[in-house]
N, C-alpha and C positions, 0 to 999 in steps of 0.2 A: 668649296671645301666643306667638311664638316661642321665646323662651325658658323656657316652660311647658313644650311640645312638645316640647324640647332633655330637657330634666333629665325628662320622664318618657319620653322615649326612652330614653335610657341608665339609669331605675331600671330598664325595660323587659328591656333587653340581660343587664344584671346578675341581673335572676330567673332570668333564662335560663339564665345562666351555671354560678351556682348552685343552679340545680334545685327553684327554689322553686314549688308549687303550690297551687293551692286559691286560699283567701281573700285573701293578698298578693298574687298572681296577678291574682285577680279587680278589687282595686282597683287596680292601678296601669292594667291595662288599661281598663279603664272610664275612669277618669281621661284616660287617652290619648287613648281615643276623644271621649271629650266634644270635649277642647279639639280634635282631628280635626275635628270637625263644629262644633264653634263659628267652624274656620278656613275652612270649606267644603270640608274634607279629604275623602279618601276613606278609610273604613276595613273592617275585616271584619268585618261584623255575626257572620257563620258561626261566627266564630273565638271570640267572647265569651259565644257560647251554649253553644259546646262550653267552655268555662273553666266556664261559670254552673253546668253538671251533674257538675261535680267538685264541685261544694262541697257539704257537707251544711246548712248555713244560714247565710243573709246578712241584717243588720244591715238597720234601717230607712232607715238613711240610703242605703248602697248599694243596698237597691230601689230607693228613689226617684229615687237617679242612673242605674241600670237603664235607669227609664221614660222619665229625660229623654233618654236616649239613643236607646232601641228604640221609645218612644212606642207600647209594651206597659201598658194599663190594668194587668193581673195587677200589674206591680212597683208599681202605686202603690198599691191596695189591699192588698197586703202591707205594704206600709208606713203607709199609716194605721193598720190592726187592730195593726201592732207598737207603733206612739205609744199608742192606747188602750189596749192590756194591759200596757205601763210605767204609762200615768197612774191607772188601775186598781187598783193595787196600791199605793199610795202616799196621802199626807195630801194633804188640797186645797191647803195653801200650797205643796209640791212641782207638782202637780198643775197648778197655777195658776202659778208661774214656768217649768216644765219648757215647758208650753204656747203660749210667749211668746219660746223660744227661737226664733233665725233658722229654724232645719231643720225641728223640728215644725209651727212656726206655719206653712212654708211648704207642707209635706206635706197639714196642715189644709186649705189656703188651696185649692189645685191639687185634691184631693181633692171640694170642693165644687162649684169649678168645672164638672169632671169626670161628677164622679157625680149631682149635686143640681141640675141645671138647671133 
């Protein structure tokens, strides 16, 4: 909504302001962008790839918004292999609730779609 668009504009303005880079960076602007394109907005693809090569690693989740964005396979397979080397490393009751979470389960889910036709 609009007012989504409002407050992550001005978190926007504010990184800026203060000289924040990298990984705060990367999410508020992804975030922008999403609700951009959820509004049929226009935004800077250019501009989020050059943020993305600052960063030295990003989180499964912001792959995954990455891909809902750029509808770049690469960030969603980054992001399944990052859910499987969490659940990996962990006891199956973890393993088995973590998997059942909104985000992974959804990573899961788009991933199969995706890749497993």
């Amino acid at each position: 909504d609009t007012k989504t668009v409002e407050n992550l504009e001005k978190a926007s303005v504010i990184q800026k302001d203060i000289g924040l880079s990298g990984d705060l960076k990367l999410w508020i602007t992804t975030y922008l962008y999403l609700a951009y394109k959820n509004l049929s907005n226009v935004y800077d693809e250019s501009k989020i790839k050059t943020i993305i090569k600052e960063v030295e690693y990003i989180e499964f989740e912001l792959n995954f918004r990455l891909y809902q964005l750029l509808k770049d396979t690469t960030y969603l397979d980054t992001a399944y292999k990052q859910i499987q080397e969490t659940s990996s490393e962990k006891d199956e009751g973890f393993v088995e609730k973590f998997l059942n979470y909104p985000l992974p389960k959804a990573i899961v889910e788009e991933y199969n779609k995706v890749f497993k036709k």
